[in-house]
Every structure is written in structure tokens, then in C-alpha cells.
C-alpha positions, 0 to 999 in steps of 0.5 A: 890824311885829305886835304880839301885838294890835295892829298898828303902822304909819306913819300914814293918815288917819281921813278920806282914806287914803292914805300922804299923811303918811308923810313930814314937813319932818324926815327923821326916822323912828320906830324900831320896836318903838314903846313906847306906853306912853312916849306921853303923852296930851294931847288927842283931836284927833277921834273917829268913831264910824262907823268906829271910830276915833280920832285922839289927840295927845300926845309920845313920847321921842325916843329913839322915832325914828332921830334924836335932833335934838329942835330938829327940827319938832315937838319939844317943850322937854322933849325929847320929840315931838309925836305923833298916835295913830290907832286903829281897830278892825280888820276881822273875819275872815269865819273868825270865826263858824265858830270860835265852837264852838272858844273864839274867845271868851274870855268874854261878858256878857248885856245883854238880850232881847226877843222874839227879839232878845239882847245880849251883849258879848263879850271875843275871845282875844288871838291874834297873827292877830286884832289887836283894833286897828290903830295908826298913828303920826305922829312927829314930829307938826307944825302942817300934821299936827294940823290934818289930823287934827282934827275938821273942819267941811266947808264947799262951795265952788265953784272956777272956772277963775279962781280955780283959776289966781288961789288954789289954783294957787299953793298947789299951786305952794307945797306943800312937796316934803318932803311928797311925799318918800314918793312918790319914795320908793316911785316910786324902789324904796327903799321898799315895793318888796316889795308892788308889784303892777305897775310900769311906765315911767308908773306903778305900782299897789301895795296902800294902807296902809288896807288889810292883806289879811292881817287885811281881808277882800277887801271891803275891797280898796284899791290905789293906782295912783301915776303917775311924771309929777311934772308932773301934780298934780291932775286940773285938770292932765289932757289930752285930744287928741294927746300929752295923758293918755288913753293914760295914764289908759286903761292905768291902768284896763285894768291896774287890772282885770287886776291885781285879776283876777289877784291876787284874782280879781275880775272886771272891774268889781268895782273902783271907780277914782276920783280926788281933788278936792282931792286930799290930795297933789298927786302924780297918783294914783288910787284903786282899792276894792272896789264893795262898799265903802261909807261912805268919806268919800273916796268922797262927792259932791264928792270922788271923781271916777270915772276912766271920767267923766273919760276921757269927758270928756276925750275930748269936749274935750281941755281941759275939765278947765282950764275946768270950776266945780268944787264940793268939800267943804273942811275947816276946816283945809285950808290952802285952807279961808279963801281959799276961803271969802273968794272964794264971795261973787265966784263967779256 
């Protein structure tokens, strides 16, 4: 799904990655080639300098998805679709230098000098191997949508094993399956089959759509490792102990490495794998990304829990995970952003 310079996918997130969204209450899906220039502006819902990208809000005709049921979510009066745009800027080549002796740039301007310092913005050639962005797209577009993508205040909470079981335990229970359609999807062969990396009877490990290793450098490696037990929707849920987890999440790690190994020629330790608290699906995952890689919101203290520190701890108590105080950022439009807030004042 190239375009000359840009690339269109379904949609990731400017601040946790992952395929989360792909999948709304509406089993509609967008056609493709998309044409933007039938989008519609109506707001940007949140910008980020740091990692150039933006996160825009407006509609698109319906005839822009597979079904033209415009009384589904997200749908506007007129007919058209509520829809988020995410651009960002994509990766350069580690080619790119050596080509700027054969014209890669089409022109550039002077900005200033001083001492041993220059300026100079530069405007590159459109090639179909150089996309200047990466656009993903959310259509139809719903409430749980928008303020997933809005700018957040992230607020630190405590969550204790109490009000795991009394607050967040039930908003797990309550989250919708159609929100976790595109793991199932994945899970049972029906989609992205075709870029599998390894598969077994417990779980599979498969590229992230964060990362395109036909346009990102191997810096930027994220995989995903999805686990087929439904049944595990958090790290709250892990066990330790005889029939618990640890062969589960050992055999992730150990296939971890060898795939990055063999696919990319990694050595072992190369990689970091982690997982999520909150995570932004509750569907058992782990994440897989370059050492290298810094800057990731996802990879802050008080989200990312390394999956070699949980093993351990599993291993020292079987249960622990169940009993532990969890501190953790939460956005101002999580769905568990008040209750939350509320129960600090109760925590010791």
C-alpha cells in the first residue's frame, strides 16, 4: 500500500505502538488506495515535535470503507466518517549520504554560518523508495478513538492488589472483544500471515507496524510476540510455580533472540523485550525493540516492565504479581484516568 511519497497503513499510535486500533465496534474496513484529498480537516487532536508526528481529526466519504452503512459509529449526518490522520516523518536511509553526490537533493536553501557551523534546509527527490511520510488512518473514527489520540496529561497513580480486584479488574472484564478482533485475526491466519517470523501452539512473533524494514533502519527493530491464551490479559495475571507461566514466557524470550538472530543477525542481547502496565490491549503481548532504540514513550519507567525482571520475579514467588503496588503513568483519557485518580487519596 505505497504511494509515490507516502505510505498508507491502518493505524499506530503516536505514543504506544502497536496494532491496538485496527479494529473498532464496526467491522468496517477502509478500501484502498484512500484518496485524502477527500479528508476534511476539523482539528489537530495532538502534535509531538520529538518524534515528528501529528495526529489530525476530521471525515472522509464513505465511500472511503467496504461498507457504506453510514448509521455505524463514527458517522457523521451528512453521510461521511469520522476519521484520524497520524503523520510522521519517515526514517532515513543509512544510504542517504552517499547518495548526495548523485542529486538526492533536489534543492536546498541557505540559512546561516557561523565559525565552523552552516544551515541549510534541503527539499529531497520524490522517489517511490523514499516516502517523505508514513500516514495511518482510523476509519471510522469513535469516541474511545479520539481520546486515545488526543493530547494527554499523564498523571501517576499507585494501583494496590485492592483496587486491582475492586477498579481496574472490572474494566478489563468490560473491555469490548471487538476491540481485540485484530489479534484473533492475526492469531487465527486471516491476516498478515504473510509476515509471521515464528509460530507456535502458545504464540507467535510477527514485525510491529511501527516498524517497516523496507524504509527503517535495523535500529529501529520492533516485533511483536502475541500469545494465543486469551485467558492472560495483563502481567497482573502471570503465574509462577508448577502449570503457571515460566515456560510460557522463557520460550518467548530464547525465541525472541533466535529470531532476531536468524532474520537480522543480532546477537543475542541486541533486543529489549518488555511488557506493558497499563498495557493499551488486554491481550498478553510482549514487545521486542532494538537496545538501541531510545525515546520511546512506551519504554518510560512506570510502563515498560523488562521481561527478564518479571521471570525473576516469578520465579522467587509464584504469586507476586497478584500482590505487588503498581505505580504507572495514566493519560487523562484512559477510561481508567478518574476512578483511579479518585482512589489515590485511599492508597497508604
Amino acid at each position: 500500500m505505497h504511494l509515490r511519497s507516502m505510505q498508507l497503513t491502518s493505524v499506530s499510535s503516536c505514543i504506544l505502538p502497536c496494532r491496538k486500533w485496527q479494529s473498532t465496534a464496526c467491522p468496517l474496513t477502509l478500501t484502498m488506495p484512500t484518496q485524502l484529498q477527500d479528508f476534511e480537516f476539523e482539528r489537530v487532536l495532538d502534535e509531538n515535535p520529538y518524534f515528528r508526528c501529528l495526529n489530525v481529526l476530521g471525515t472522509l466519504p464513505a465511500s472511503s470503507v467496504s461498507s457504506s452503512d453510514v448509521s455505524s459509529p463514527g458517522s457523521t449526518s451528512d453521510g461521511r466518517l469520522a476519521a484520524i490522520l497520524r503523520l510522521e516523518r519517515t526514517p532515513f536511509p543509512l544510504t542517504l549520504p552517499q547518495e548526495f553526490s548523485s542529486g538526492v537533493l533536489e534543492s536546498t536553501k541557505y540559512l546561516g554560518s557561523t565559525d565552523i557551523y552552516t544551515w541549510i534546509n534541503g527539499w529531497l527527490k520524490r522517489r517511490d523508495d523514499l516516502p517523505d511520510l508514513k500516514i495511518s488512518i482510523i476509519c471510522p473514527a469513535t469516541d474511545v478513538h479520539i481520546r486515545k489520540y488526543s493530547k494527554q496529561d499523564i498523571l501517576m497513580v499507585r494501583e494496590t492488589p485492592e483496587l486491582y480486584e475492586k477498579v481496574v479488574k472490572p474494566y478489563i472484564e468490560a473491555f469490548p472483544l471487538s476491540r481485540t478482533q485484530w489479534v484473533r485475526n492475526i492469531l487465527g491466519g486471516t491476516s498478515e500471515a504473510h509476515g509471521l517470523l515464528h509460530s507456535t501452539d502458545d504464540f507467535l512473533i510477527l514485525p510491529d507496524m511501527k516498524w517497516d524494514p523496507t524504509t527503517s533502519p535495523l535500529t529501529a527493530l520492533y516485533l511483536l510476540a502475541l500469545v494465543r491464551d486469551p485467558s492472560i490479559r495483563s502481567m497482573r495475571d502471570l503465574r509462577g510455580g508448577e502449570g503457571g507461566h515460566l515456560p510460557l514466557l522463557k520460550a518467548i524470550r530464547d525465541v525472541a533472540h533466535s529470531v532476531v538472530e536468524r532474520e537480522y543477525g543480532l546477537p543475542r542481547g541486541s533486543v529489549r523485550l518488555y511488557v506493558h502496565y497499563q498495557p493499551s490491549y488486554y491481550h498478553f503481548h510482549v514487545h521486542i525493540v532494538h537496545a538501541s532504540q531510545s525515546g520511546i514513550l512506551g519504554m518510560t519507567v512506570g510502563q515498560a516492565h523488562l521481561l527478564d525482571d518479571i521471570i525473576s520475579l516469578l520465579t522467587v514467588a509464584q504469586d507476586i504479581l497478584s500482590s505487588l503496588t503498581l505505580t504507572y503513568g495514566l493519560g487523562s483519557q484512559h477510561g481508567l484516568y478518574e476512578p483511579m485518580v479518585a482512589a489515590q487519596g485511599n492508597v497508604a
